[in-house]
BAFI-3210 file (N, C-alpha, C; in Angstrom, 3 decimals, decimal comma, padded with zeros to 6 digits):
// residues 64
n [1|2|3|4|5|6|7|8|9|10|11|12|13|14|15|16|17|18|19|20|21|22|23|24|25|26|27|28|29|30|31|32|33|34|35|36|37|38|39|40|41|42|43|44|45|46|47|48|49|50|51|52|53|54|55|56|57|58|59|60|61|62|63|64]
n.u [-002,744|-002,375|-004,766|-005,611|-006,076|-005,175|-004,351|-000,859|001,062|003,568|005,159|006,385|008,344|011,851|012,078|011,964|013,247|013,036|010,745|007,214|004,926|002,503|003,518|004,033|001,584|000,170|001,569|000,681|-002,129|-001,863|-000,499|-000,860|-003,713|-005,205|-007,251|-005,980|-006,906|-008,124|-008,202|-004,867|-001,574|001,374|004,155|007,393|010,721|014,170|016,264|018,885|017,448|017,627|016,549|013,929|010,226|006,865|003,452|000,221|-003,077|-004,120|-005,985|-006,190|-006,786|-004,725|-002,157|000,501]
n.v [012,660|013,631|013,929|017,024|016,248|014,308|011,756|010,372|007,671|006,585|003,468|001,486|000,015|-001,182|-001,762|-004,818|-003,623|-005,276|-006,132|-006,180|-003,798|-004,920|-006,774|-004,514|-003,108|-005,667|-005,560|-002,761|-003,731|-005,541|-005,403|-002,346|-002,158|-000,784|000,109|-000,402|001,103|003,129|007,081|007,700|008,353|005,645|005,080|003,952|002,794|001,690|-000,498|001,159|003,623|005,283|005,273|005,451|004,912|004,862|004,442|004,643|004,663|005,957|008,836|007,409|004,671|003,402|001,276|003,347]
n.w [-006,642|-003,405|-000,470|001,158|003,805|004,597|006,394|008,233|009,300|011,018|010,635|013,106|013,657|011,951|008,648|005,894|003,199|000,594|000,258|-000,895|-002,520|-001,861|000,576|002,433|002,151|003,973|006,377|007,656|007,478|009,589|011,674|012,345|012,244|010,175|007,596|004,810|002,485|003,270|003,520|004,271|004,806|004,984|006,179|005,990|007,338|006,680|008,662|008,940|009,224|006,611|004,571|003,013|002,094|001,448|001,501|-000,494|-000,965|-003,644|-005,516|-008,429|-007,680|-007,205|-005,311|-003,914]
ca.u [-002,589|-002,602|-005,475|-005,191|-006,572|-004,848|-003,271|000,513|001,446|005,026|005,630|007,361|009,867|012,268|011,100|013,145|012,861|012,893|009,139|006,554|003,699|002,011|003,950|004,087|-000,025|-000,166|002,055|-000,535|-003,363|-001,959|000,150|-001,362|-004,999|-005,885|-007,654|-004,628|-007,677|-008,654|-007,053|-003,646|-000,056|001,655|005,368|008,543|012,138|014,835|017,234|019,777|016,625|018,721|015,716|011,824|008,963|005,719|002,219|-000,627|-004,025|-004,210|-006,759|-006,372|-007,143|-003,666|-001,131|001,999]
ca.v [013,788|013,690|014,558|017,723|015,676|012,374|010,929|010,003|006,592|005,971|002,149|001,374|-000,942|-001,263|-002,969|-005,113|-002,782|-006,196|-006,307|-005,446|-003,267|-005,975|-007,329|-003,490|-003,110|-006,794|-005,004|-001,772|-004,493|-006,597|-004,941|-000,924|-002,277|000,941|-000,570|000,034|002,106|004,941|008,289|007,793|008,027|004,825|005,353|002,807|003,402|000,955|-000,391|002,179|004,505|006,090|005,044|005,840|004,173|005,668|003,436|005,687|004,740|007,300|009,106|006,453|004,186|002,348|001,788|003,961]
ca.w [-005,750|-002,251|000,236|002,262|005,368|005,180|007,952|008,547|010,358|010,777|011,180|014,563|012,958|010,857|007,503|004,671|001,711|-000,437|000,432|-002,286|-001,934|-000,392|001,663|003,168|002,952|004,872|007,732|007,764|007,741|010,530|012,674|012,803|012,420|009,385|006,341|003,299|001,216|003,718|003,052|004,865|004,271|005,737|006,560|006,599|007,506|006,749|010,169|009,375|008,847|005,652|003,323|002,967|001,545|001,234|000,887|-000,202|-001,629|-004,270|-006,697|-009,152|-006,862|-006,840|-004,205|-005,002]
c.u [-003,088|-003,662|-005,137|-005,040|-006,325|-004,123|-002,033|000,513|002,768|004,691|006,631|008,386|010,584|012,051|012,291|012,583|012,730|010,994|008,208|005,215|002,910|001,914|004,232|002,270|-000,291|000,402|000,966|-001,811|-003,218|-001,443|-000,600|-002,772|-005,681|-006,233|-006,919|-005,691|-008,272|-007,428|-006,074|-002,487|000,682|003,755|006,480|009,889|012,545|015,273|018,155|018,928|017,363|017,460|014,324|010,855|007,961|004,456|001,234|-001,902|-004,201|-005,232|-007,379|-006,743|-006,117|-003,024|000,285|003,097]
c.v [013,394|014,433|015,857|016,910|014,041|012,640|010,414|008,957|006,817|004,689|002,121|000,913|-000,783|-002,333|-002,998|-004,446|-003,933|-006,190|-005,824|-004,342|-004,293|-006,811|-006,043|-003,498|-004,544|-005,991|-003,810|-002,928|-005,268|-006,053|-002,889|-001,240|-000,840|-000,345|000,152|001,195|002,935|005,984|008,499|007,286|006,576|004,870|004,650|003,117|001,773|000,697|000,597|003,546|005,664|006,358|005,432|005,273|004,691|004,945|004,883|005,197|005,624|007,693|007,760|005,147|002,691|002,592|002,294|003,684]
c.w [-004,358|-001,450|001,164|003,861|005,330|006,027|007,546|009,745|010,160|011,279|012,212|014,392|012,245|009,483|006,812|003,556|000,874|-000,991|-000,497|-001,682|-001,045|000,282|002,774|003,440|004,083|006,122|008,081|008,107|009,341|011,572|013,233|012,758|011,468|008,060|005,166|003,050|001,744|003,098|003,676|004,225|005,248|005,576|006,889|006,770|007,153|008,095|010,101|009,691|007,962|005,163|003,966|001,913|002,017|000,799|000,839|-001,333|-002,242|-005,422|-007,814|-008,844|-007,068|-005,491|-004,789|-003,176]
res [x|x|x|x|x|x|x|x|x|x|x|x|x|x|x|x|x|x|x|x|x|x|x|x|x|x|x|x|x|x|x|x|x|x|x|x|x|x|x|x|x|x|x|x|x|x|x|x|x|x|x|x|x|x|x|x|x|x|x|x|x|x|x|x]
***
């Protein structure tokens, strides 16, 4: 379950959906400067921006 008071990034770019979870947390780590495991939503679009991907440290304390 999601925090009331997390945060929303969108990523500036367009990302290759091939990418695994973390090869998406490495982009959050390197490029937005947010540590993956605070309480924020992290946000990717494809280039056509059709698609969505969703990083989120969660409860269980995976990345979904």
């Amino acid at each position: 379950m999601m925090r009331p008071d997390a945060k929303v990034y969108l990523y500036p770019k367009p990302v290759d959906f091939r990418k695994s979870i973390d090869g998406l947390a490495a982009l959050v780590e390197l490029d937005i400067k947010v540590a993956v495991f605070d309480p924020v939503l992290f946000v990717f679009l494809n280039k056509p921006r059709n698609r969505v991907k969703i990083l989120y440290w969660g409860v269980s304390r995976t990345l979904a």
